[in-house]
N, CA, C and O atoms as a MOPAC input file, in Angstrom:
PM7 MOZYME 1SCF
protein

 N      0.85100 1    -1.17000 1     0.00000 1
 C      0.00000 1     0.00000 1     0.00000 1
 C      0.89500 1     1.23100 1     0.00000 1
 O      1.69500 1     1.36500 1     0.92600 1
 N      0.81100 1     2.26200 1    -1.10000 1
 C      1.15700 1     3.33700 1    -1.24100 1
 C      0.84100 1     4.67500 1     0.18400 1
 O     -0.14100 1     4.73500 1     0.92200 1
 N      1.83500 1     5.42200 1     0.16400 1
 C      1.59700 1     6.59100 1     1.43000 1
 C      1.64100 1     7.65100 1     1.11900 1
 O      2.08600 1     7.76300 1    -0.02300 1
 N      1.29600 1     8.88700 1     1.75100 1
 C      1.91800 1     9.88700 1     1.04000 1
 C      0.69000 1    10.31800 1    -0.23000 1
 O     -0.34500 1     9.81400 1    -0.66400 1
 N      1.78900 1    11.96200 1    -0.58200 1
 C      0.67600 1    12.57500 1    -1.54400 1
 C     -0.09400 1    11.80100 1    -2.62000 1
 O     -1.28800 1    11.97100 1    -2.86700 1
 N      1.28900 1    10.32500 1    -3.66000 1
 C      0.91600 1    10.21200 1    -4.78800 1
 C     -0.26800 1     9.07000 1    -4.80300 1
 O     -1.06300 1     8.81100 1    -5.70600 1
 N     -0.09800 1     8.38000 1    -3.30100 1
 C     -1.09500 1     7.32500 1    -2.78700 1
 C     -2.78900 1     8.01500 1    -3.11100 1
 O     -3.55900 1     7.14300 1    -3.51200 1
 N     -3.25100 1     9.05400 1    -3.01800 1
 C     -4.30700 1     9.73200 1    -3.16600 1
 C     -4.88500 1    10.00600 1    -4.00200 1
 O     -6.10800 1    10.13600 1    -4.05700 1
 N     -3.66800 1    10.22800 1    -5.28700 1
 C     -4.12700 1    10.51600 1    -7.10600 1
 C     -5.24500 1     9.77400 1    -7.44700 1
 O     -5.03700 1     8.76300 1    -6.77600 1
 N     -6.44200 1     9.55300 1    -8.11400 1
 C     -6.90800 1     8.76300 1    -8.63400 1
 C     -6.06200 1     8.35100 1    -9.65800 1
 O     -5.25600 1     9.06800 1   -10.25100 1
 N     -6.28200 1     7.13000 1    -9.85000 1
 C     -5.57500 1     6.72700 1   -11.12000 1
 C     -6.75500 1     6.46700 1   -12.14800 1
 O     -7.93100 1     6.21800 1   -11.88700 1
 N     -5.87100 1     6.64200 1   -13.92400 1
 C     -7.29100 1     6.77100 1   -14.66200 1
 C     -7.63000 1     5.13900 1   -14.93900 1
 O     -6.70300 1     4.34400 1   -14.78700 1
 N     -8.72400 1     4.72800 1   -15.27300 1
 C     -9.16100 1     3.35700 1   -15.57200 1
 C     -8.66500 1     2.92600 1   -17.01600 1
 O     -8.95700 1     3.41900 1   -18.10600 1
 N     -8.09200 1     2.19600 1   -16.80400 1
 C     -7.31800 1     1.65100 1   -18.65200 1
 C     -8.79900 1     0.68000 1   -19.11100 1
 O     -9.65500 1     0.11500 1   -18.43000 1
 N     -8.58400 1     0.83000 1   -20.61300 1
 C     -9.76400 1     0.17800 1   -21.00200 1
 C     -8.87600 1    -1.29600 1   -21.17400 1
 O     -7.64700 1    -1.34800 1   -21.20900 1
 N     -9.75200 1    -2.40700 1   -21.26600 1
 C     -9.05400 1    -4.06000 1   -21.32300 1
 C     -7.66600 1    -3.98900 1   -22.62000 1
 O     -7.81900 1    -3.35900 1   -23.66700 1
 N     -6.94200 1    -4.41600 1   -22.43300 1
 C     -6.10400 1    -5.07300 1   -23.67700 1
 C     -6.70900 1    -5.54300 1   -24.71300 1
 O     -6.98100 1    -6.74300 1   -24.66400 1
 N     -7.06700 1    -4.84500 1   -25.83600 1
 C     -7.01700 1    -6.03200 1   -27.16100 1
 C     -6.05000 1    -6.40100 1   -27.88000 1
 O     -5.03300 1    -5.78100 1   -27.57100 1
 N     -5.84700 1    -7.35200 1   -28.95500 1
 C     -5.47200 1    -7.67900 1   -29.63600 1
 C     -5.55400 1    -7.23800 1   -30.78100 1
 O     -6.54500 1    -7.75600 1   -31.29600 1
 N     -4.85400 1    -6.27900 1   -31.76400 1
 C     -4.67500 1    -5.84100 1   -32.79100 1
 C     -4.21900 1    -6.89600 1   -33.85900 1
 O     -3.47500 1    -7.84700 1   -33.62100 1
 N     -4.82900 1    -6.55500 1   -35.18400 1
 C     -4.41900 1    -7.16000 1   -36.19100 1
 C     -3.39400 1    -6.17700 1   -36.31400 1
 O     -3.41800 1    -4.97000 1   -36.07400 1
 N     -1.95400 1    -7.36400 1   -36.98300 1
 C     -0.97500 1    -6.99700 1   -37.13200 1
 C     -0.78100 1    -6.22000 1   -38.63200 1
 O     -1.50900 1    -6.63500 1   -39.53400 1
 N      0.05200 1    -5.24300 1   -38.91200 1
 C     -0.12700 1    -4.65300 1   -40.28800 1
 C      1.05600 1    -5.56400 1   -40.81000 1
 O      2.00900 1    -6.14600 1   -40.29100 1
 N      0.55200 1    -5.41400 1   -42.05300 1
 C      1.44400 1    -6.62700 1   -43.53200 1
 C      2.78400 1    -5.93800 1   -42.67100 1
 O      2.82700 1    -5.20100 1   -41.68600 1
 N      3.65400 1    -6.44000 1   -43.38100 1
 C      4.56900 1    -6.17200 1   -43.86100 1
 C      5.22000 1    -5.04600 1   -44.99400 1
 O      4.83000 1    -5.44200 1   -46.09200 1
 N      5.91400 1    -4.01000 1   -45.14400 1
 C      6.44500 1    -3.20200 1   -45.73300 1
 C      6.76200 1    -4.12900 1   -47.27000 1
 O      6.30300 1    -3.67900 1   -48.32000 1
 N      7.24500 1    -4.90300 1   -47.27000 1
 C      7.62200 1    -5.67500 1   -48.63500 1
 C      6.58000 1    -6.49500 1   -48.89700 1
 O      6.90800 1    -7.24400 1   -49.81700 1
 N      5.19300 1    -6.76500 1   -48.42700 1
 C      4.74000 1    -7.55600 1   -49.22100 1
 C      3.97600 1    -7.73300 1   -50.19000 1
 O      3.13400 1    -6.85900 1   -50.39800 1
 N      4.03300 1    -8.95600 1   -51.11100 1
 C      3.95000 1    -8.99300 1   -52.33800 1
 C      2.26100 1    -8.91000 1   -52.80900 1
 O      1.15100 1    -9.00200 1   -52.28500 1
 N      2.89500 1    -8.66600 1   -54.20100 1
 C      1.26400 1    -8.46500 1   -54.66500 1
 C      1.47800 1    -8.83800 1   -55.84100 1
 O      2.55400 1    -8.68500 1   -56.41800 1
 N      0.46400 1    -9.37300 1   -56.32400 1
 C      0.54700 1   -10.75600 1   -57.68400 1
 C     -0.03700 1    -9.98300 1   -58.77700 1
 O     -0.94100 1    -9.28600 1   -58.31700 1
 N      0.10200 1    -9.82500 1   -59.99600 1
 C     -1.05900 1    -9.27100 1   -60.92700 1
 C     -0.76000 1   -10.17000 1   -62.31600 1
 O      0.43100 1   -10.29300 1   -62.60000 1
 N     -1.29400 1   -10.51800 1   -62.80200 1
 C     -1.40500 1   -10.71600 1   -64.03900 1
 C     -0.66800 1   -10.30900 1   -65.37700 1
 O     -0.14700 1   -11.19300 1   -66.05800 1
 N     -0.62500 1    -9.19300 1   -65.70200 1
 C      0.84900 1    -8.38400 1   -66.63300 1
 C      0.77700 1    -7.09000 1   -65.74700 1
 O     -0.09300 1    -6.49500 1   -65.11100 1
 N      2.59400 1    -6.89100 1   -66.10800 1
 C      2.86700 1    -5.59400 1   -65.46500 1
 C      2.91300 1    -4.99900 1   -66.36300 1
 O      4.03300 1    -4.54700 1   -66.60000 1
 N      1.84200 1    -4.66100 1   -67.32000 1
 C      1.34500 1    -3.64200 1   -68.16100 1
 C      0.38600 1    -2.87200 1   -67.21700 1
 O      0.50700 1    -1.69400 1   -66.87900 1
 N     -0.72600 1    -3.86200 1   -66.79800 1
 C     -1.73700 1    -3.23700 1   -65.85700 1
 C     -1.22500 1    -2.24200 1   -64.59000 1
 O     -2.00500 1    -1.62900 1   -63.86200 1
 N      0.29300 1    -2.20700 1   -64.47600 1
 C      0.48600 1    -1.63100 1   -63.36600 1
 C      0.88400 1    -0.04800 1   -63.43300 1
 O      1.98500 1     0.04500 1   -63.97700 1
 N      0.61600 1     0.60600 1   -63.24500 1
 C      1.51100 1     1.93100 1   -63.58900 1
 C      1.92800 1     2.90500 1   -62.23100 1
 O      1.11300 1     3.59700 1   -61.62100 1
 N      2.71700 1     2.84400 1   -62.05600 1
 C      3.50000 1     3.91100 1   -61.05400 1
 C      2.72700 1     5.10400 1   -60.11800 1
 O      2.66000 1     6.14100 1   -60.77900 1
 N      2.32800 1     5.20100 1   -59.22300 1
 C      1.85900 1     6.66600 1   -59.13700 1
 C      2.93500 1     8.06500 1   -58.51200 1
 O      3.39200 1     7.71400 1   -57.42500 1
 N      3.34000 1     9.23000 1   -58.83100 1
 C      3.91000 1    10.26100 1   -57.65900 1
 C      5.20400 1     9.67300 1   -58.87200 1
 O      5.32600 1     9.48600 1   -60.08300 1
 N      5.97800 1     9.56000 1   -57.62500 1
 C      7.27600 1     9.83500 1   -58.05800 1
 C      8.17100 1     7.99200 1   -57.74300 1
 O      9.30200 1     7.71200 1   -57.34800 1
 N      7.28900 1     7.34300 1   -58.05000 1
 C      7.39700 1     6.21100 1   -58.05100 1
 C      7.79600 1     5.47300 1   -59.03000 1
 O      7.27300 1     5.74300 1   -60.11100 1
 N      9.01500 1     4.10500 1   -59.00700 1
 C      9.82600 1     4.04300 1   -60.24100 1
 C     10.26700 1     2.15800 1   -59.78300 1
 O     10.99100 1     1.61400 1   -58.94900 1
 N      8.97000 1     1.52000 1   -61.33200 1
 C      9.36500 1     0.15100 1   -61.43000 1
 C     10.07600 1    -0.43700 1   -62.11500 1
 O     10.08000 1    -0.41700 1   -63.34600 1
 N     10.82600 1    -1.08700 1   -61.35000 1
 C     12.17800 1    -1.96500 1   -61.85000 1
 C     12.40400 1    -3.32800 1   -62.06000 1
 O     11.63000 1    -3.86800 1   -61.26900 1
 N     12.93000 1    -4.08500 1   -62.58200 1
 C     12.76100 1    -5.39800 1   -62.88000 1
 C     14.70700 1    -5.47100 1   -62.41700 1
 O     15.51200 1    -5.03600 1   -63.24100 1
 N     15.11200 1    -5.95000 1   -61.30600 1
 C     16.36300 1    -6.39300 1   -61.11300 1
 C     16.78300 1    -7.34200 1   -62.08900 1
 O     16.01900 1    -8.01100 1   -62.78500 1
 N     18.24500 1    -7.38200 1   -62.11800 1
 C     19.26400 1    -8.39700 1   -62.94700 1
 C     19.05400 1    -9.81200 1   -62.04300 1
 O     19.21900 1    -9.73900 1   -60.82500 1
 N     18.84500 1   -10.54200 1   -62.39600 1
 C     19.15600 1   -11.43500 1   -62.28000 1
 C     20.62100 1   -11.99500 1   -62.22800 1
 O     21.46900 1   -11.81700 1   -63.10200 1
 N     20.82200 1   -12.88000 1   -60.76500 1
 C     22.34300 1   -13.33000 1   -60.82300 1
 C     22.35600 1   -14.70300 1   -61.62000 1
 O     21.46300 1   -15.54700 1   -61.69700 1
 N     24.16000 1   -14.68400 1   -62.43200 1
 C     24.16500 1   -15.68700 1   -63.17400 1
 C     24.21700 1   -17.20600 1   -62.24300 1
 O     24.99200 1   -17.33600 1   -61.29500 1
 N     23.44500 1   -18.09100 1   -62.60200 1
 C     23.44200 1   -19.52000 1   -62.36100 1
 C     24.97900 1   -20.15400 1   -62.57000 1
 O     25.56300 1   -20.87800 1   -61.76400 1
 N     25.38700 1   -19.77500 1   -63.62800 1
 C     26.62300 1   -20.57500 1   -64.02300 1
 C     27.33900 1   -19.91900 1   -64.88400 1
 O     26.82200 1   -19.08400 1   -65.62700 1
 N     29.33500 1   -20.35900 1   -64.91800 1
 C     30.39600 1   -19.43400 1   -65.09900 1
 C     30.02100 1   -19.24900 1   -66.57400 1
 O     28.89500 1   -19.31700 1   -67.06700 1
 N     30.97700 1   -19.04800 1   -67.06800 1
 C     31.00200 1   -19.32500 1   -68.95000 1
 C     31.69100 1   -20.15500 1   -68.88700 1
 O     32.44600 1   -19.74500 1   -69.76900 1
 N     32.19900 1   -21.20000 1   -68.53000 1
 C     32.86700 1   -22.32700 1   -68.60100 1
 C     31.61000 1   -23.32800 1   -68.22400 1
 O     31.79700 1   -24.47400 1   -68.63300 1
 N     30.46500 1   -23.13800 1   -67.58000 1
 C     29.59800 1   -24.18800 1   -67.52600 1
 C     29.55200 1   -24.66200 1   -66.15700 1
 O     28.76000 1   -25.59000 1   -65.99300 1
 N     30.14000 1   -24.30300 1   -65.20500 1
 C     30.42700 1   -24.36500 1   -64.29100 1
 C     29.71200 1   -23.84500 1   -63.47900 1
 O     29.68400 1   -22.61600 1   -63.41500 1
 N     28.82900 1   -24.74000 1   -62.51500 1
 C     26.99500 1   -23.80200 1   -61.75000 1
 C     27.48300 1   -23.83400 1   -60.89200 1
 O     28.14000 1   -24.77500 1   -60.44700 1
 N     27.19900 1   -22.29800 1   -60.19700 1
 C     27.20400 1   -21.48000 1   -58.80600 1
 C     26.65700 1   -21.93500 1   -57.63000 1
 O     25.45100 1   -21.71500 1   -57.74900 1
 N     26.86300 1   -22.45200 1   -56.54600 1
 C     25.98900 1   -22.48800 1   -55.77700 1
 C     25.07600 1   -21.50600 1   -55.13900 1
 O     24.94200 1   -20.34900 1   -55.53900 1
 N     24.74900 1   -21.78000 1   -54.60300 1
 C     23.06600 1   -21.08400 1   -54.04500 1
 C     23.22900 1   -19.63700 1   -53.07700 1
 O     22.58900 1   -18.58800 1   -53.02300 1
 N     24.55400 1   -20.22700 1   -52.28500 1
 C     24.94100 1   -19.42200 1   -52.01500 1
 C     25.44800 1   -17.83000 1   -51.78400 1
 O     25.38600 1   -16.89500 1   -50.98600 1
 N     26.23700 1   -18.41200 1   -53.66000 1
 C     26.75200 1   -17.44400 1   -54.17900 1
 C     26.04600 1   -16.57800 1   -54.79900 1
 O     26.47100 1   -15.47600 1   -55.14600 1
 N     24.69500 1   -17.08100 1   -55.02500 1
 C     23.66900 1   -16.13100 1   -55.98300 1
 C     22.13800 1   -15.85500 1   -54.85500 1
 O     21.04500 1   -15.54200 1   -55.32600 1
 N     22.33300 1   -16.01000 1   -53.69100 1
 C     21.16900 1   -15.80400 1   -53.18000 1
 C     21.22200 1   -13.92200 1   -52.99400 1
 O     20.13400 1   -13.44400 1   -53.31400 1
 N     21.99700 1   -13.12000 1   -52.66400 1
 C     21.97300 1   -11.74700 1   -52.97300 1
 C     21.61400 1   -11.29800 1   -54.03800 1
 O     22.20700 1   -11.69500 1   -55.04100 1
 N     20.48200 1   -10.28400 1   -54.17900 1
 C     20.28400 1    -9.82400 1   -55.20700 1
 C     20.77000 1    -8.42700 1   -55.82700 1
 O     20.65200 1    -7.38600 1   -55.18100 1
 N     21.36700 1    -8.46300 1   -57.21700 1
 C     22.43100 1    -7.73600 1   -57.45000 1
 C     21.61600 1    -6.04200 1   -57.69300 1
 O     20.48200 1    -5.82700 1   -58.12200 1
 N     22.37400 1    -5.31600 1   -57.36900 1
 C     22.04200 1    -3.88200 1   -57.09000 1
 C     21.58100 1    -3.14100 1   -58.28400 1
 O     21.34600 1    -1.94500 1   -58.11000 1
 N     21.36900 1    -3.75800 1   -59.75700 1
 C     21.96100 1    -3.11400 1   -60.89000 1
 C     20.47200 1    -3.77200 1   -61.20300 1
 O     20.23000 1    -4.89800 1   -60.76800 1
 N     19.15700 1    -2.80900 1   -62.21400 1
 C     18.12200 1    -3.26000 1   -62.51600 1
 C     17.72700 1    -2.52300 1   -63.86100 1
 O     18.66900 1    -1.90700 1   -64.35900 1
 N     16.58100 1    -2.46200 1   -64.52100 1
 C     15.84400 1    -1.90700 1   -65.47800 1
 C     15.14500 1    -1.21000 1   -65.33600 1
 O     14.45000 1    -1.47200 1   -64.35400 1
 N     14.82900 1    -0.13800 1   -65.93600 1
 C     13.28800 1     0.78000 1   -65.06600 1
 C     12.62900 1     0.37300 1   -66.15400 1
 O     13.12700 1     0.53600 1   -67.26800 1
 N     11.34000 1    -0.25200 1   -65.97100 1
 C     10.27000 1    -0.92900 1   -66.45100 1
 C      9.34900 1     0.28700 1   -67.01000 1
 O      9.08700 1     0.48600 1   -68.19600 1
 N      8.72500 1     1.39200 1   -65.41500 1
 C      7.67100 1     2.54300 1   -65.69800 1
 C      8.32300 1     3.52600 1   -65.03700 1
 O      9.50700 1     3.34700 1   -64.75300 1
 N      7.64700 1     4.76500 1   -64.66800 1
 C      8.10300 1     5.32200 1   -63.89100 1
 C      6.62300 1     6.34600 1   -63.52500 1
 O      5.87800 1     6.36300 1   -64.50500 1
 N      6.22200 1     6.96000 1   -62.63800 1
 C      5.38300 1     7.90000 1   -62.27700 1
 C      5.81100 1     9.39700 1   -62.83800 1
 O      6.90000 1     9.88400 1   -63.14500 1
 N      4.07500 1    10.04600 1   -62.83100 1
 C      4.61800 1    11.41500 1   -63.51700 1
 C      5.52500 1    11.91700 1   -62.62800 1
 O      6.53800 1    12.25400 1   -63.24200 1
 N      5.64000 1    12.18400 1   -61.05700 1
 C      6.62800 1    12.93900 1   -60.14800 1
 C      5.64700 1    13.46000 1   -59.31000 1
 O      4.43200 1    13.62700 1   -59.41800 1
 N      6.54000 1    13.69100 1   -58.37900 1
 C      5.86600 1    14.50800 1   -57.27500 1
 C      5.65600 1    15.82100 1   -56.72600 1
 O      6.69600 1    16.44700 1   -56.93000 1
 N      4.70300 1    16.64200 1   -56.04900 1
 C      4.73000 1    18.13000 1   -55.98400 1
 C      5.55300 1    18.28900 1   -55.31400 1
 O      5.57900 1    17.64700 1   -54.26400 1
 N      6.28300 1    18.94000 1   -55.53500 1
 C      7.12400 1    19.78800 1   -54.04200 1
 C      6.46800 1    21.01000 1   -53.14500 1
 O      5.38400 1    21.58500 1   -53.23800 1
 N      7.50600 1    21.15800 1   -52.29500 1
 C      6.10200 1    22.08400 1   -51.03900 1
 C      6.00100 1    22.70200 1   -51.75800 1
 O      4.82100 1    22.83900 1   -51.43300 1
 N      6.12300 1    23.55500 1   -52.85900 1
 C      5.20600 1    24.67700 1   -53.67700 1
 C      3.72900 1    24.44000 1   -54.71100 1
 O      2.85700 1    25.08100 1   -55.29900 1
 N      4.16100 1    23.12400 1   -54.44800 1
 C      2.87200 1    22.28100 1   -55.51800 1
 C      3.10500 1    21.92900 1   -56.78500 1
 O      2.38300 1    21.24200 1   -57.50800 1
 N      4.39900 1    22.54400 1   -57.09600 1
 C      4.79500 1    22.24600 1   -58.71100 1
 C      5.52200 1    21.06300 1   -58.23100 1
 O      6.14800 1    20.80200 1   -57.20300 1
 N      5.07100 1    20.08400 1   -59.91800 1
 C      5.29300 1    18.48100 1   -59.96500 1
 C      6.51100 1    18.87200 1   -60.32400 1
 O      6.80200 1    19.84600 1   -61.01800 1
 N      7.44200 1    17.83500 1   -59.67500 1
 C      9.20500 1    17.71800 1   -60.22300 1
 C      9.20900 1    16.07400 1   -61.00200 1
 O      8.62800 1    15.09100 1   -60.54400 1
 N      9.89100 1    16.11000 1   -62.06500 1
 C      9.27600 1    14.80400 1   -62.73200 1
 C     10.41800 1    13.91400 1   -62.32800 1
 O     11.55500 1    14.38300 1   -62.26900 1
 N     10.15900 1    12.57300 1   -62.02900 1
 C     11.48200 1    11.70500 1   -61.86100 1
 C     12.47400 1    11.91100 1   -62.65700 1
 O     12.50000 1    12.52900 1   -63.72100 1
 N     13.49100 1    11.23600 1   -61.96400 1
 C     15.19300 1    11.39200 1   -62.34700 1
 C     15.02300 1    10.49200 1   -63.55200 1
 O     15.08200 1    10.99000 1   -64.67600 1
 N     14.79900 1     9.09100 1   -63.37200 1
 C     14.88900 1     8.16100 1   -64.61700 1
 C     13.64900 1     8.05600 1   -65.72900 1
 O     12.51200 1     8.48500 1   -65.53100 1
 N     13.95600 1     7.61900 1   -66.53000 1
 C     13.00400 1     6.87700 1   -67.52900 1
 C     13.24800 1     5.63300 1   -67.62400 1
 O     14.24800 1     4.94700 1   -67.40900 1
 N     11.69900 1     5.32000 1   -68.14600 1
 C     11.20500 1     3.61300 1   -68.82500 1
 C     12.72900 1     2.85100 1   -69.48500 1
 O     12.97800 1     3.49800 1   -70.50200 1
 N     13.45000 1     2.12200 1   -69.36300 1
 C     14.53300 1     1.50600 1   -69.96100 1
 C     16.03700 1     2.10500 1   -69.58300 1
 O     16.84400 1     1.98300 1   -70.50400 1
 N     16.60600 1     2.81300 1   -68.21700 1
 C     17.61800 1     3.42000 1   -67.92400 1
 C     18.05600 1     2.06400 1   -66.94500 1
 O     17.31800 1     1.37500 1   -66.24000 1
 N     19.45200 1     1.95600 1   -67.16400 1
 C     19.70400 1     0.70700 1   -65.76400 1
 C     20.26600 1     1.62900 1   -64.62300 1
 O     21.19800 1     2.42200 1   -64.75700 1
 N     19.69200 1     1.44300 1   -63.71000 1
 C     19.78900 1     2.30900 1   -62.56200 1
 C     21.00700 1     1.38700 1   -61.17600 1
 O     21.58000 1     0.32000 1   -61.39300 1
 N     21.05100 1     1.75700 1   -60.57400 1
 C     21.83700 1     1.17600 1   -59.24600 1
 C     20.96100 1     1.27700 1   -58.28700 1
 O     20.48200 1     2.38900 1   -58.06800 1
 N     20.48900 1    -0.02800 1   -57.37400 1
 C     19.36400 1     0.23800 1   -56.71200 1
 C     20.06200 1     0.29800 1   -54.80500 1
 O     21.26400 1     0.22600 1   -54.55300 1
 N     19.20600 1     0.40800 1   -53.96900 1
 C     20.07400 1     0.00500 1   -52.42700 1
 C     20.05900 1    -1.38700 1   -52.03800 1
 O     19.55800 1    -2.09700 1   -52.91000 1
 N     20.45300 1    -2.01300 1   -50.99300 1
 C     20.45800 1    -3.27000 1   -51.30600 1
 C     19.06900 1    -4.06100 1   -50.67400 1
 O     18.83800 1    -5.26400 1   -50.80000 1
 N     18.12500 1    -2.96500 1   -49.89300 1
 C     17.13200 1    -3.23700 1   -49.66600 1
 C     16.48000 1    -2.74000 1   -49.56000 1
 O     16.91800 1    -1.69500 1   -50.04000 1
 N     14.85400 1    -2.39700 1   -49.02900 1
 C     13.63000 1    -1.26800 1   -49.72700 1
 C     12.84300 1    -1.85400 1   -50.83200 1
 O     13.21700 1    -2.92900 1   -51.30200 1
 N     11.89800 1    -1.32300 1   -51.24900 1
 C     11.32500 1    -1.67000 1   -52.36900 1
 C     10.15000 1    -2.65800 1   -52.31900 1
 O     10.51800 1    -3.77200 1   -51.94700 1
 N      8.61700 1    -2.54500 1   -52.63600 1
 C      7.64300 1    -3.49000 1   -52.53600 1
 C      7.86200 1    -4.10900 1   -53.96900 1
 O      7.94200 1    -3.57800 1   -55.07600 1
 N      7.95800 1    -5.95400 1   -53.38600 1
 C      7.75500 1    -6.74400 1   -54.57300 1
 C      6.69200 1    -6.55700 1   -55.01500 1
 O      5.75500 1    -6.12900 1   -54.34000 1
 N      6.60000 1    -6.95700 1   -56.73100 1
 C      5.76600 1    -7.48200 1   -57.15200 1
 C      5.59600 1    -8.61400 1   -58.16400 1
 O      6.34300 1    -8.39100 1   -59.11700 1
 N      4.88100 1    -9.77600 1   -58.32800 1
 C      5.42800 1   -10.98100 1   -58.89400 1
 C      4.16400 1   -11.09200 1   -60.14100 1
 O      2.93400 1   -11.14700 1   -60.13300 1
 N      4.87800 1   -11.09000 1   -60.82600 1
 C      3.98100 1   -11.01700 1   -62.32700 1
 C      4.61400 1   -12.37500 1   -62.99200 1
 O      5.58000 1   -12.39500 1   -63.75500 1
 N      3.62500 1   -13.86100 1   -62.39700 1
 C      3.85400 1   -14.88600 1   -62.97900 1
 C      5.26500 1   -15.21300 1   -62.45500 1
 O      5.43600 1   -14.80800 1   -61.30500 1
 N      6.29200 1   -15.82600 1   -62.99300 1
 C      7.59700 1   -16.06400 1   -62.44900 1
 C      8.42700 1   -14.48300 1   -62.37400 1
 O      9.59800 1   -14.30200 1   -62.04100 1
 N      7.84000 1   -13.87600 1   -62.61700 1
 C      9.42400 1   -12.76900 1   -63.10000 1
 C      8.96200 1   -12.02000 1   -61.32100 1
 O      8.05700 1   -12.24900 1   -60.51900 1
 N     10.03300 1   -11.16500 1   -61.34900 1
 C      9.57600 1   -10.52600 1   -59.64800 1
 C     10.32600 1    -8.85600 1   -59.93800 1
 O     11.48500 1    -8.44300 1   -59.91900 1
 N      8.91600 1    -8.19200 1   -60.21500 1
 C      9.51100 1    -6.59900 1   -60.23900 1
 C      9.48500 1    -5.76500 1   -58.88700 1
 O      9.00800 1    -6.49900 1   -58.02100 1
 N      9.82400 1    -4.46900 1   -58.34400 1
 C      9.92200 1    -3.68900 1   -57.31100 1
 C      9.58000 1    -2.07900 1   -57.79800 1
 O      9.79700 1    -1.46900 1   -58.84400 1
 N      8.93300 1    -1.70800 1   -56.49400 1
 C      8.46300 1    -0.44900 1   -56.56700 1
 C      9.56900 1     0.32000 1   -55.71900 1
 O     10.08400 1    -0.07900 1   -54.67400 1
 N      9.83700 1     1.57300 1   -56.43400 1
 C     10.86600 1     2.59700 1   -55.56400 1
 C     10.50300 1     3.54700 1   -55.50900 1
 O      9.68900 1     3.83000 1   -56.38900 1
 N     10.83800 1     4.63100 1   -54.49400 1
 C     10.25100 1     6.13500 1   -54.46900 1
 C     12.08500 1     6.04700 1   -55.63900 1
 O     13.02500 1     5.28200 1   -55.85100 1
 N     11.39000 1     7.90100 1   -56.17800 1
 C     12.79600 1     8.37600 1   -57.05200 1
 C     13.81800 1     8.37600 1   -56.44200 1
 O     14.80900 1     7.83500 1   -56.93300 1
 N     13.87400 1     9.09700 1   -54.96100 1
 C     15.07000 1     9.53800 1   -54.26200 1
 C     15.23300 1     8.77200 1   -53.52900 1
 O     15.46100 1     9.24700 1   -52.41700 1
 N     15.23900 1     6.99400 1   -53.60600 1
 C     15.70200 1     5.49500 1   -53.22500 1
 C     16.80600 1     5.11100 1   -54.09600 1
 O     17.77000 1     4.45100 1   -53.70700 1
 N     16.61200 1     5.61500 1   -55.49900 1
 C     17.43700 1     5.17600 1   -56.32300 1
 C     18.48900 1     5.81600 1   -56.40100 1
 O     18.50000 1     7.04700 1   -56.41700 1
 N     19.72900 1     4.95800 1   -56.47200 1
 C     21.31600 1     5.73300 1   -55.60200 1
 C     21.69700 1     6.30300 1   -56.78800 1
 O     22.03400 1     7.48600 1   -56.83600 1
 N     21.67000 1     5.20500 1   -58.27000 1
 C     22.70900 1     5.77500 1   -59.34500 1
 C     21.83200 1     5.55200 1   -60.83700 1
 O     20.88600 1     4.78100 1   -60.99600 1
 N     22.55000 1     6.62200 1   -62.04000 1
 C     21.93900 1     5.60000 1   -63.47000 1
 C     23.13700 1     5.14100 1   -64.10600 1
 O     24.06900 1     5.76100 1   -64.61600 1
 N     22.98600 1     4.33400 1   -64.01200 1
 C     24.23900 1     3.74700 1   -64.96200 1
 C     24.33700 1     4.01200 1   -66.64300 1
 O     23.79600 1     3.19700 1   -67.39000 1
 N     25.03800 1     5.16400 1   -67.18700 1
 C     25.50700 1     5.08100 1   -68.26200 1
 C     26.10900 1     3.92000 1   -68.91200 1
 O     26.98400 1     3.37900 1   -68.23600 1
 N     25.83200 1     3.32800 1   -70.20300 1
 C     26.78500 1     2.62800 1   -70.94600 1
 C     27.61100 1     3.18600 1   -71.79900 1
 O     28.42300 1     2.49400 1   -72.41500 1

C-alpha cells in the first residue's frame, strides 16, 4: 500500500487489452497478371532487377549461395509522372522507362507477375543511373 501525496491521485481506468491485427509487412507482395496493368503513381519508379548468373562461362553452376543476394543493378520498367514539391509544382522523376539504374540493397515493394519478380521505388531510393 502506497503513502503519502501520490497514494491519493486517482488513477485513470485503462480500457481491457485487445489484440490488434498486425499490419502486412512493408515488402509484401502483390501478384497481378501483366505488369502492363500496373503503372506507377507520384514519383514512383518500377524496376525489374538483374538477375544473378546460375553458371560461369565455362559451364560451371554457382551455388546457391553465391547467388542468393540480389544484385544492385536493374531496369526501369515505368516510372510515375513525379511529385509536388512544397510549392505544388510536380518535379518529374530522375529516370526513364529503360535506364539501368543502381538500386540500395534493400527497400522496395515486390511485385510478382507470374515467375518474373519486379519492385516499386520512391525516385530519391534510387542511388545511381548507370551510363553505358
Amino acid at each position: 500500500m502506497q503513502t503519502g501525496k501520490i497514494a491519493n491521485i486517482p488513477r485513470p481506468k485503462l480500457p481491457p487489452r485487445r489484440f490488434l491485427p498486425q499490419p502486412l509487412p512493408m515488402a509484401a507482395q502483390a501478384t497481378f497478371k501483366s505488369i502492363k496493368s500496373l503503372v506507377p503513381l507520384l514519383d514512383r519508379v518500377l524496376v525489374q532487377r538483374f538477375k544473378p548468373e546460375t553458371k560461369t562461362a565455362t559451364g560451371i553452376f554457382l551455388p546457391t549461395s553465391a547467388t542468393s543476394n540480389p544484385l544492385p543493378e536493374a531496369t526501369v520498367i515505368a516510372v510515375g509522372p513525379g511529385a509536388p514539391n512544397k510549392d505544388g509544382v510536380v518535379v518529374p522523376t530522375q529516370v526513364k522507362a529503360g535506364d539501368r539504374v543502381l538500386l540500395p540493397g534493400w527497400g522496395g515493394n515486390s511485385i510478382k507477375v507470374g515467375e518474373d519478380e519486379y519492385f516499386l521505388f520512391k525516385d530519391a531510393e534510387i542511388l545511381a543511373k548507370i551510363k553505358e
